[in-house]
CHARMM-style PDB file with segment names, atoms N, HN, CA, C and O in Angstrom:
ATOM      1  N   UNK     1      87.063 -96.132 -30.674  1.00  0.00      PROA
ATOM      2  CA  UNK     1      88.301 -95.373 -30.697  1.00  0.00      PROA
ATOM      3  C   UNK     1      88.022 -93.873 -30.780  1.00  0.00      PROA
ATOM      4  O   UNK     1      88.879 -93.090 -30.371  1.00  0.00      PROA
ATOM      5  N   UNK     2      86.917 -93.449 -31.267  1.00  0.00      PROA
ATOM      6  HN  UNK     2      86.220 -94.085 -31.600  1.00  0.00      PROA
ATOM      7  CA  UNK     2      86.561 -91.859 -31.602  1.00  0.00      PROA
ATOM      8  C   UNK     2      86.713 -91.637 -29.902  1.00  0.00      PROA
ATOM      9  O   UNK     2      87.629 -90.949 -29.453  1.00  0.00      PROA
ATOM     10  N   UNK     3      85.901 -92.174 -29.190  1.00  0.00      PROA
ATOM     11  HN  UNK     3      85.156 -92.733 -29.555  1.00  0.00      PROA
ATOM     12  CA  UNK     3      86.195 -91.254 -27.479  1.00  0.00      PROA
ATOM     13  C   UNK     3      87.246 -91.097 -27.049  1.00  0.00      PROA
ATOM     14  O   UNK     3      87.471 -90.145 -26.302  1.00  0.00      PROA
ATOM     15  N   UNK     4      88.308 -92.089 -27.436  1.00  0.00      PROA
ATOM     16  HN  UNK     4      88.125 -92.862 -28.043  1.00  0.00      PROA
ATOM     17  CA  UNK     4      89.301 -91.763 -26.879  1.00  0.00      PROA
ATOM     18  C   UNK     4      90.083 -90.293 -27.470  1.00  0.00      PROA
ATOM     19  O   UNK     4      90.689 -89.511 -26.738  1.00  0.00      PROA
ATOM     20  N   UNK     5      89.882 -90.115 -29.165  1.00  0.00      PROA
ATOM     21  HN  UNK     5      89.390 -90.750 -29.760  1.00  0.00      PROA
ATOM     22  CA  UNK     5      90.096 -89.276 -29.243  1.00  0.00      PROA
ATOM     23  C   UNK     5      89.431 -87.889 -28.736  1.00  0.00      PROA
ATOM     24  O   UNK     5      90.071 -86.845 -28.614  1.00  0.00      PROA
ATOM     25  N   UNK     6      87.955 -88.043 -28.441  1.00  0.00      PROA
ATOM     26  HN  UNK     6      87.435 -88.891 -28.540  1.00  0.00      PROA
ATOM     27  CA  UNK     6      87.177 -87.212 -28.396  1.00  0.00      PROA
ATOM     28  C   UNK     6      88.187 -86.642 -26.718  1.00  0.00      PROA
ATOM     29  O   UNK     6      88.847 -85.626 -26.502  1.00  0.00      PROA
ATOM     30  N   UNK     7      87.919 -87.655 -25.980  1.00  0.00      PROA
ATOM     31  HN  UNK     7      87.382 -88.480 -26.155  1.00  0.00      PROA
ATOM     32  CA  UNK     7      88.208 -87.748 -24.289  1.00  0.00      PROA
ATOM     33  C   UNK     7      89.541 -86.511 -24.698  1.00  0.00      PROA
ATOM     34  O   UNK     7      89.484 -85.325 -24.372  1.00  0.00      PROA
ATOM     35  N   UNK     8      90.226 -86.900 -25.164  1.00  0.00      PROA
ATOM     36  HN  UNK     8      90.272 -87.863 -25.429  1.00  0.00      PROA
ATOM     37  CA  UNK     8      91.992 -86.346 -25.743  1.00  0.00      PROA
ATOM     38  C   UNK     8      92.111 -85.078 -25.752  1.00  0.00      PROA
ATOM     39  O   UNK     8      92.976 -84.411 -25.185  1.00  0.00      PROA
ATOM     40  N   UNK     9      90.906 -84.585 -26.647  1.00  0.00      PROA
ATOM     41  HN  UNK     9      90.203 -85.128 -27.108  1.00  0.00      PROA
ATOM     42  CA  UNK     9      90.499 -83.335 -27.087  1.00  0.00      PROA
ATOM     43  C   UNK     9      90.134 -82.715 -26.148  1.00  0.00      PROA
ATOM     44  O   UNK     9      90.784 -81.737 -25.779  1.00  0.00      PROA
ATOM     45  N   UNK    10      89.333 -82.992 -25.695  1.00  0.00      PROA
ATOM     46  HN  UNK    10      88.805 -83.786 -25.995  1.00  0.00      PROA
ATOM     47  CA  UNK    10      88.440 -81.987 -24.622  1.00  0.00      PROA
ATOM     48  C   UNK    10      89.744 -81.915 -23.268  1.00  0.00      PROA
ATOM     49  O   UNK    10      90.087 -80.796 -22.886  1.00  0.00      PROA
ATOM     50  N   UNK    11      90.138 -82.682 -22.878  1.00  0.00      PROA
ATOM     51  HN  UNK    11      89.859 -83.591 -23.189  1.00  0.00      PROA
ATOM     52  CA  UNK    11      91.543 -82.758 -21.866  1.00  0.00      PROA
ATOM     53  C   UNK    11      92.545 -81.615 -22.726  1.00  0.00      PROA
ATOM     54  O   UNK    11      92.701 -80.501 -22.225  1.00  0.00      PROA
ATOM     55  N   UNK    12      92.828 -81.761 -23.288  1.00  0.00      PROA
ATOM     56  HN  UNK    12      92.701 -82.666 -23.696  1.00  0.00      PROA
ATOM     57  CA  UNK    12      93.522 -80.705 -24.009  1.00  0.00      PROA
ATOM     58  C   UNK    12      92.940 -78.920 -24.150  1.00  0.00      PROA
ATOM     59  O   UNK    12      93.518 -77.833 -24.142  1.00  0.00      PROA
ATOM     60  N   UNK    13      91.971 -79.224 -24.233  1.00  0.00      PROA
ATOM     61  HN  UNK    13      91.502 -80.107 -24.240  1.00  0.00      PROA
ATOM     62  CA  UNK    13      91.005 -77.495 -24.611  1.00  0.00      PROA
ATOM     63  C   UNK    13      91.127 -77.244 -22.875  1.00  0.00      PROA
ATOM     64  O   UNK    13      91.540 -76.134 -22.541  1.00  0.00      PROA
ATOM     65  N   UNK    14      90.692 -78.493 -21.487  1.00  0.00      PROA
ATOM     66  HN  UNK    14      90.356 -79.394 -21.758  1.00  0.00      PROA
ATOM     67  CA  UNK    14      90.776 -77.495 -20.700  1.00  0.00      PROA
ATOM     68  C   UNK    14      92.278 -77.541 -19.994  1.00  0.00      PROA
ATOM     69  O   UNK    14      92.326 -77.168 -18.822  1.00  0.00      PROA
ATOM     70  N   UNK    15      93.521 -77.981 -20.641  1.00  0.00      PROA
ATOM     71  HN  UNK    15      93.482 -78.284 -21.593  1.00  0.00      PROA
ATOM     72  CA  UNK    15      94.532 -77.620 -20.200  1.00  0.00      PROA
ATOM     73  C   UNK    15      94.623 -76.139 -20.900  1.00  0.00      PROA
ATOM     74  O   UNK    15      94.641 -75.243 -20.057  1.00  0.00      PROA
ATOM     75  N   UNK    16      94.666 -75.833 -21.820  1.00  0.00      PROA
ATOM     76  HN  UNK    16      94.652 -76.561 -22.506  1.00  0.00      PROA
ATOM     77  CA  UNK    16      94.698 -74.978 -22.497  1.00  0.00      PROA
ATOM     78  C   UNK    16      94.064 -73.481 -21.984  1.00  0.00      PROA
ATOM     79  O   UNK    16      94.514 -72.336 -22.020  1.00  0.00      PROA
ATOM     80  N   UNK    17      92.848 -74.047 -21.511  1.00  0.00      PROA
ATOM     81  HN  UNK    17      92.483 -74.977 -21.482  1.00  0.00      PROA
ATOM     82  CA  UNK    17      91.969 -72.578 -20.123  1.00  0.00      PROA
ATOM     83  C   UNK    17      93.089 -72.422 -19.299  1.00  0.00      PROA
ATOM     84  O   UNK    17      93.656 -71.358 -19.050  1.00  0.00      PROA
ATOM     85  N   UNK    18      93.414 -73.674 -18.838  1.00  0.00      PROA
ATOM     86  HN  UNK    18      92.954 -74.538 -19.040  1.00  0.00      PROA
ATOM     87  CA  UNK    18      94.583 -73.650 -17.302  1.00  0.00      PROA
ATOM     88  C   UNK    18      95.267 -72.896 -17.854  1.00  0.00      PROA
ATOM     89  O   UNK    18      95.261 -71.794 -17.305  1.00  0.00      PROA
ATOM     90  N   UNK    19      96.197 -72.997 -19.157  1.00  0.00      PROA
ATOM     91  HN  UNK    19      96.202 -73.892 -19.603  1.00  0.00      PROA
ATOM     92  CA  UNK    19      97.555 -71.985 -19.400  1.00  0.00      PROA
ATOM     93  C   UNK    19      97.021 -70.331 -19.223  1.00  0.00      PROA
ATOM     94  O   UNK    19      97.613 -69.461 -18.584  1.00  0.00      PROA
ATOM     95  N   UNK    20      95.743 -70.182 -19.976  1.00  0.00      PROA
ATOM     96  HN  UNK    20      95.262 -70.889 -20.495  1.00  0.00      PROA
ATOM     97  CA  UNK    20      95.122 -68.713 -20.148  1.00  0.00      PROA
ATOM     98  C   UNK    20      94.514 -68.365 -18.487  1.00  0.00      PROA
ATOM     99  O   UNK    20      95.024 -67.473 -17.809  1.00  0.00      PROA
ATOM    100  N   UNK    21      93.618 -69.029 -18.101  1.00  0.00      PROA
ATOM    101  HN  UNK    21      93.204 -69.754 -18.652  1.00  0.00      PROA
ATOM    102  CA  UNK    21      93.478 -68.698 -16.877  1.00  0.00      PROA
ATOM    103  C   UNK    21      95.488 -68.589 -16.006  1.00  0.00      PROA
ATOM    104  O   UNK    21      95.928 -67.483 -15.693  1.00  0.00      PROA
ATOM    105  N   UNK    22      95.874 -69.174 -15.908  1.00  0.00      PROA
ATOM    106  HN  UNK    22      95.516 -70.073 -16.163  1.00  0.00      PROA
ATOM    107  CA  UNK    22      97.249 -69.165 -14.893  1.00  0.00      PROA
ATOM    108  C   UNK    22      97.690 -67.973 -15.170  1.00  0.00      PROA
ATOM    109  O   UNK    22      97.874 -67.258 -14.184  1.00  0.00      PROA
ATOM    110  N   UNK    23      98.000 -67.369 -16.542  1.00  0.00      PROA
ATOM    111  HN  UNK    23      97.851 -67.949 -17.343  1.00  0.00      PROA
ATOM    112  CA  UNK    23      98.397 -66.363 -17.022  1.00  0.00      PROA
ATOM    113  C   UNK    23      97.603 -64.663 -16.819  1.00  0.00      PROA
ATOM    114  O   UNK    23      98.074 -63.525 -16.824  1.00  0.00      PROA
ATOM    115  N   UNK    24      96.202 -65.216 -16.653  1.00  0.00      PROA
ATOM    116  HN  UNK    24      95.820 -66.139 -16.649  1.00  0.00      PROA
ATOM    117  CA  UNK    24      95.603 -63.677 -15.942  1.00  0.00      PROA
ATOM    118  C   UNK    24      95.351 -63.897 -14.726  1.00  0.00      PROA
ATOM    119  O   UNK    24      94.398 -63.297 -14.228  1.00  0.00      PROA
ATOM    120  N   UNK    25      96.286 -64.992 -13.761  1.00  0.00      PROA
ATOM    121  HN  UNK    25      97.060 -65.480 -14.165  1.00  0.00      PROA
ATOM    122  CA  UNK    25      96.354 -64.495 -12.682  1.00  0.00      PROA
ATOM    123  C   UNK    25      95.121 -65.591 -11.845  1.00  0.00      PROA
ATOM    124  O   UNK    25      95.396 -65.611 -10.646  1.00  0.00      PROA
ATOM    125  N   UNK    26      94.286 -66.184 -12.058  1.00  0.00      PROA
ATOM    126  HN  UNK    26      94.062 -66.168 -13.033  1.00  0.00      PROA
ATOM    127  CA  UNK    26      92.842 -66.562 -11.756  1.00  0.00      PROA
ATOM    128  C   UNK    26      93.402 -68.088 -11.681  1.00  0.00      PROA
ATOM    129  O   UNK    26      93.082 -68.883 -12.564  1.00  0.00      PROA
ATOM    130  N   UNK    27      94.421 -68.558 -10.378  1.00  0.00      PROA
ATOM    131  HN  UNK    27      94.681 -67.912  -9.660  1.00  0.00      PROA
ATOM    132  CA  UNK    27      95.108 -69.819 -10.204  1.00  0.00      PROA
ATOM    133  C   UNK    27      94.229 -70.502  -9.278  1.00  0.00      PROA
ATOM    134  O   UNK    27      94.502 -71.702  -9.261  1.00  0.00      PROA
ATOM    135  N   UNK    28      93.640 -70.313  -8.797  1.00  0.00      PROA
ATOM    136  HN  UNK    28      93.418 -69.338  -8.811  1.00  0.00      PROA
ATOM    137  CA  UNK    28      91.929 -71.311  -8.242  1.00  0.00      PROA
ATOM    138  C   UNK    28      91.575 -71.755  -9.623  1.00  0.00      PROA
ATOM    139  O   UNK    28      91.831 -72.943  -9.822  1.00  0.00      PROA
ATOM    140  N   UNK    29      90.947 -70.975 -10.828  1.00  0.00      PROA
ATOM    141  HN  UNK    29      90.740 -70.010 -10.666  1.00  0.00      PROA
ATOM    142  CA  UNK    29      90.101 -71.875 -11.948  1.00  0.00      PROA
ATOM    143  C   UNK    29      91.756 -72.307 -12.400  1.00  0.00      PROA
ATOM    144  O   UNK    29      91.915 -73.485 -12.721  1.00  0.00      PROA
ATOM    145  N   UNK    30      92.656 -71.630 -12.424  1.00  0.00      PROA
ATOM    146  HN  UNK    30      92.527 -70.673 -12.164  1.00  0.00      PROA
ATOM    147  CA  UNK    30      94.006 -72.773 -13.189  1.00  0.00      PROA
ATOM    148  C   UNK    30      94.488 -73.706 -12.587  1.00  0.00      PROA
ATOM    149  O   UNK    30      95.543 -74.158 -13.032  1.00  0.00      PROA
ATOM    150  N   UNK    31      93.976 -74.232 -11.545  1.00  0.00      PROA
ATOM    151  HN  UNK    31      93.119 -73.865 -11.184  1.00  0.00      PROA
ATOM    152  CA  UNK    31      94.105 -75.427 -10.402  1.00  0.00      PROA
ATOM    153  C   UNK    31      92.949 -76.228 -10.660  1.00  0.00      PROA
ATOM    154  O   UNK    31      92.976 -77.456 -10.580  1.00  0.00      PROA
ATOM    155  N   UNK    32      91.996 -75.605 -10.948  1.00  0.00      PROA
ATOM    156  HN  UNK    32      91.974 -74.607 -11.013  1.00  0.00      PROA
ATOM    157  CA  UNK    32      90.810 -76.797 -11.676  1.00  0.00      PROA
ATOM    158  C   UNK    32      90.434 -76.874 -13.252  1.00  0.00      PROA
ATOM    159  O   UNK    32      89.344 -77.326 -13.604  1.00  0.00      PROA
ATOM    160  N   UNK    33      90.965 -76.617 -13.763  1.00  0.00      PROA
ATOM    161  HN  UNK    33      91.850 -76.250 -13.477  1.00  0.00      PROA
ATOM    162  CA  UNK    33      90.957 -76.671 -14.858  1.00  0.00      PROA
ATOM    163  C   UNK    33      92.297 -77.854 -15.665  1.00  0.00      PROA
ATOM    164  O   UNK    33      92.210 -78.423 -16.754  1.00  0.00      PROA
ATOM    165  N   UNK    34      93.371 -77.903 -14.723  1.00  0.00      PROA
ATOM    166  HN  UNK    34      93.441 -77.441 -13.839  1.00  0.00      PROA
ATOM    167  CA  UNK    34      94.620 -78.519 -14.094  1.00  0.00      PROA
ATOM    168  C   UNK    34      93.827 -79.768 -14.252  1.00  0.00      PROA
ATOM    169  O   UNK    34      93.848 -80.529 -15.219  1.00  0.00      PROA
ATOM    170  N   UNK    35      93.079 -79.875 -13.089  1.00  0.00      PROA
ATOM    171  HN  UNK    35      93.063 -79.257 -12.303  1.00  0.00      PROA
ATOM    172  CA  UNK    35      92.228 -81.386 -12.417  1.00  0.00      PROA
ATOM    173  C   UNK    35      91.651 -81.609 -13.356  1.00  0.00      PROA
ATOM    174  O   UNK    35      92.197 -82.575 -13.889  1.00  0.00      PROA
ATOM    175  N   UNK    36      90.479 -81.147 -14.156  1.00  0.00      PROA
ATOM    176  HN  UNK    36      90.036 -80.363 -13.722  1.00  0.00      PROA
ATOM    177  CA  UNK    36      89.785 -81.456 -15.049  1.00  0.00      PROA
ATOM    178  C   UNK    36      90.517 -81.857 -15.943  1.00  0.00      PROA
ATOM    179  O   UNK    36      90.849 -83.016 -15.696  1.00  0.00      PROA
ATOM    180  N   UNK    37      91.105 -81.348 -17.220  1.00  0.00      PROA
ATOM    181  HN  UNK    37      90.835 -80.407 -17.421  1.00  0.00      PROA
ATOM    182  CA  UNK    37      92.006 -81.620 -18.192  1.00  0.00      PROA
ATOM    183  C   UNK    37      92.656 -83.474 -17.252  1.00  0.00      PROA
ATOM    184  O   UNK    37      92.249 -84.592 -17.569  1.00  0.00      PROA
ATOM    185  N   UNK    38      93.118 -83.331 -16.758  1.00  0.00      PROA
ATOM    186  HN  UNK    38      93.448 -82.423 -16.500  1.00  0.00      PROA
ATOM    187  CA  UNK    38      93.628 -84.497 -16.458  1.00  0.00      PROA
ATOM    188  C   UNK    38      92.743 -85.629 -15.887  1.00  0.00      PROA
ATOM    189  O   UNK    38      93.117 -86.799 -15.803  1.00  0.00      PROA
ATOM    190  N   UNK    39      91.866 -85.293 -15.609  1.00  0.00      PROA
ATOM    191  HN  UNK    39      91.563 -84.342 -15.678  1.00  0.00      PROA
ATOM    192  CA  UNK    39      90.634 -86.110 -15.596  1.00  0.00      PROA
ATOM    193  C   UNK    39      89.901 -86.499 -16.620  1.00  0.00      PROA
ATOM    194  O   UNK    39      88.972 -87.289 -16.458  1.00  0.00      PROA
ATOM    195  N   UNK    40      90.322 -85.834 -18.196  1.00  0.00      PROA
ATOM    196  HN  UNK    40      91.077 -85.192 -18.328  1.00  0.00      PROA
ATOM    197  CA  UNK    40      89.710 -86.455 -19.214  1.00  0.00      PROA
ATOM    198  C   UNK    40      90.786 -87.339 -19.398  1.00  0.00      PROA
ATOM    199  O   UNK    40      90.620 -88.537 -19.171  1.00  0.00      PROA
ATOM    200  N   UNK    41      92.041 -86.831 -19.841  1.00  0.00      PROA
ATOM    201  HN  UNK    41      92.175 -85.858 -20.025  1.00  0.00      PROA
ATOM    202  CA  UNK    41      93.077 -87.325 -19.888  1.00  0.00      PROA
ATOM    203  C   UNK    41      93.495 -88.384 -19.494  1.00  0.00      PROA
ATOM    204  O   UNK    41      94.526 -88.754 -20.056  1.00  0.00      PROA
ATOM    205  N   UNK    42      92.983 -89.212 -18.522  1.00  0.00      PROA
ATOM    206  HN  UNK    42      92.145 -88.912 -18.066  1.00  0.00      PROA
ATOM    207  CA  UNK    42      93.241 -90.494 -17.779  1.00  0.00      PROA
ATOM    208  C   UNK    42      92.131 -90.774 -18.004  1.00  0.00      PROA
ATOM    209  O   UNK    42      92.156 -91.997 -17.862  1.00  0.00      PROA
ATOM    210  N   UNK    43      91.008 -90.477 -18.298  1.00  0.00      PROA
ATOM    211  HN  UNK    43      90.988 -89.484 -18.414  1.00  0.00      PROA
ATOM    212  CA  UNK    43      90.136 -91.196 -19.016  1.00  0.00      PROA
ATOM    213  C   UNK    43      90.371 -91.930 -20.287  1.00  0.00      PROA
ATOM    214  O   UNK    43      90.108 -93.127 -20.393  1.00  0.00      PROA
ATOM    215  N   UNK    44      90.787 -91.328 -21.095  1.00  0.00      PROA
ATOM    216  HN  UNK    44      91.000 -90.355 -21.009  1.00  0.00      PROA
ATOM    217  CA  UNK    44      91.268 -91.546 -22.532  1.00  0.00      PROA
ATOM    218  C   UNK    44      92.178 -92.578 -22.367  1.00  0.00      PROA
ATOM    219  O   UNK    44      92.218 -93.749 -22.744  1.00  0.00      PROA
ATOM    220  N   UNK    45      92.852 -91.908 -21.755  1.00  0.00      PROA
ATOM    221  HN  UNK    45      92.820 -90.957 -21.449  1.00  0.00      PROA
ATOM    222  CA  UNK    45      94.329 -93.199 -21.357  1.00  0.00      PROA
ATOM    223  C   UNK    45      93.774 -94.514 -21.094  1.00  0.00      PROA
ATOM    224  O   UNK    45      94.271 -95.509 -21.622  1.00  0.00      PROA
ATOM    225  N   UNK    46      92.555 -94.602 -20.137  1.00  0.00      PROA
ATOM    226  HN  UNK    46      92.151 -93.794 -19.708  1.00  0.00      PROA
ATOM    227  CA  UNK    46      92.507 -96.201 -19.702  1.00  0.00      PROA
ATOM    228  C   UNK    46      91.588 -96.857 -20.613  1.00  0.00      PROA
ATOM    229  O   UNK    46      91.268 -98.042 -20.705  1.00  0.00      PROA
ATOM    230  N   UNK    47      91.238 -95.844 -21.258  1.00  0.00      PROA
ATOM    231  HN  UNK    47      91.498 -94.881 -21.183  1.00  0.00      PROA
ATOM    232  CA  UNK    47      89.728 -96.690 -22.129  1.00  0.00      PROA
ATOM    233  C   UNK    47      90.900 -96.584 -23.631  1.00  0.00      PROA
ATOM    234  O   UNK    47      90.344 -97.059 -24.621  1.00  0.00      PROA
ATOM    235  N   UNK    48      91.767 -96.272 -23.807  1.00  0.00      PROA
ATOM    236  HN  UNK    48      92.218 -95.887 -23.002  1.00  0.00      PROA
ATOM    237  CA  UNK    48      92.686 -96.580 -24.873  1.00  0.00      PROA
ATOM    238  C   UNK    48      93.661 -97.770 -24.846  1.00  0.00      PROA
ATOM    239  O   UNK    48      94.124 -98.307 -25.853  1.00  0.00      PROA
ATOM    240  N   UNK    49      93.968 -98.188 -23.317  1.00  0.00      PROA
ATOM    241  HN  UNK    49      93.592 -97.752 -22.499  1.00  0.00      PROA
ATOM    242  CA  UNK    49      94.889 -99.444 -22.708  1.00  0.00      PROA
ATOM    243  C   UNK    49      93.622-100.300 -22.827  1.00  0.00      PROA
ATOM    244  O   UNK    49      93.942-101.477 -22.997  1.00  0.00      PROA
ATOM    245  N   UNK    50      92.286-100.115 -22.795  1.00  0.00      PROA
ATOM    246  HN  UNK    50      92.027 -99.160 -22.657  1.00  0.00      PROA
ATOM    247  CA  UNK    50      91.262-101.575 -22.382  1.00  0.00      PROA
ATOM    248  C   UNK    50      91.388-101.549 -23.877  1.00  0.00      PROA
ATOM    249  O   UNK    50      91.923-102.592 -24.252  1.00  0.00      PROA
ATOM    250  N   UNK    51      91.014-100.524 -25.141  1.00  0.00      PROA
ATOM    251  HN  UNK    51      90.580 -99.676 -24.837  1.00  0.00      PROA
ATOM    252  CA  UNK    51      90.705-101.167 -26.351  1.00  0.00      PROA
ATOM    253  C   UNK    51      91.860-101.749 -27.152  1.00  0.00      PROA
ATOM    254  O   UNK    51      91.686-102.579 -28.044  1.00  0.00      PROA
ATOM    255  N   UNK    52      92.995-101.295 -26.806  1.00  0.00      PROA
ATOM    256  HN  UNK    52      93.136-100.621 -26.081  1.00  0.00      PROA
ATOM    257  CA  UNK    52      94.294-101.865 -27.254  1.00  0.00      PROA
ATOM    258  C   UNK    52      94.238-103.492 -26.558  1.00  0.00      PROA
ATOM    259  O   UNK    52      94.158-104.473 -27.298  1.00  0.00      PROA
ATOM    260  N   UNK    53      94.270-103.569 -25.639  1.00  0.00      PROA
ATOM    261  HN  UNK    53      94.334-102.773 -25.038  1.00  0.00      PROA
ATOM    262  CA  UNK    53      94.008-104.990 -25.101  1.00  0.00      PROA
ATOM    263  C   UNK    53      93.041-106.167 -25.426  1.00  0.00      PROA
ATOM    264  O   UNK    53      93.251-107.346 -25.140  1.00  0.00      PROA
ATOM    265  N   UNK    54      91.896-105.644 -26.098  1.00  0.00      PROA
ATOM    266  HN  UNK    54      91.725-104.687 -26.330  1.00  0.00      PROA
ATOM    267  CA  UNK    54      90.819-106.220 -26.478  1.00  0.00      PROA
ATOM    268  C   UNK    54      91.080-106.739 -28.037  1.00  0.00      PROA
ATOM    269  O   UNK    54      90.654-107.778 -28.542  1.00  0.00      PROA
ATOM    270  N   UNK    55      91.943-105.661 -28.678  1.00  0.00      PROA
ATOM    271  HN  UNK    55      92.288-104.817 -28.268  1.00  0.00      PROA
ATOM    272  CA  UNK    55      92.394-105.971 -30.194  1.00  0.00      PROA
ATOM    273  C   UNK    55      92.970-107.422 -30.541  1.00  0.00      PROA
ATOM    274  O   UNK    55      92.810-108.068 -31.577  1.00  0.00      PROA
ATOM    275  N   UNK    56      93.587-107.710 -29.545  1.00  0.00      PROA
ATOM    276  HN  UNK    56      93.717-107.185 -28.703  1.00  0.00      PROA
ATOM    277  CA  UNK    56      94.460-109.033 -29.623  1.00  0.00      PROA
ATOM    278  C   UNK    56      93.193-110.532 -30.451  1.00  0.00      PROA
ATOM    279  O   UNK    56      93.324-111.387 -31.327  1.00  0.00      PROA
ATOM    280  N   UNK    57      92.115-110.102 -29.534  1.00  0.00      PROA
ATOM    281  HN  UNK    57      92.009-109.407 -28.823  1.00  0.00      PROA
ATOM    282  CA  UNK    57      91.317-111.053 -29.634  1.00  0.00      PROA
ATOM    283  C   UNK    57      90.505-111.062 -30.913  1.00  0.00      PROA
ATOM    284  O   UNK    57      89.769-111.972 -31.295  1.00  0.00      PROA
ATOM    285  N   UNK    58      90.758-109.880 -31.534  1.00  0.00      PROA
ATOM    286  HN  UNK    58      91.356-109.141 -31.224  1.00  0.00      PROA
ATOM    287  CA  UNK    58      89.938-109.882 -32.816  1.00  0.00      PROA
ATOM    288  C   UNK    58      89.866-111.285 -33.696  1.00  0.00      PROA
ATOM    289  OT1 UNK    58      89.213-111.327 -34.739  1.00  0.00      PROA
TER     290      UNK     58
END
């Protein structure tokens, strides 16, 4: 369960570039930084739906 939080975190820090980058203007790195962040982000998400699913069986 820690990665998922970990995954969470780090998706979050680089949405967070995206807002600061978008804001000085530099919308190429706030378009990937966009992608990234949401690429942890759906990471987290599916490896949080497999361990929720797996709980049942405990």
């Amino acid at each position: 369960m820690r990665h998922v939080y970990v995954r969470g975190i780090i998706g979050l820090i680089w949405l967070m570039a995206a807002i600061v980058s978008g804001v000085s203007g530099s919308f190429e790195m706030s378009a990937l930084y966009v992608i990234l962040g949401g690429v942890f982000w759906h990471s987290a998400y599916t490896k949080w739906k497999n361990d929720k699913g797996s709980e049942g069986g405990r």
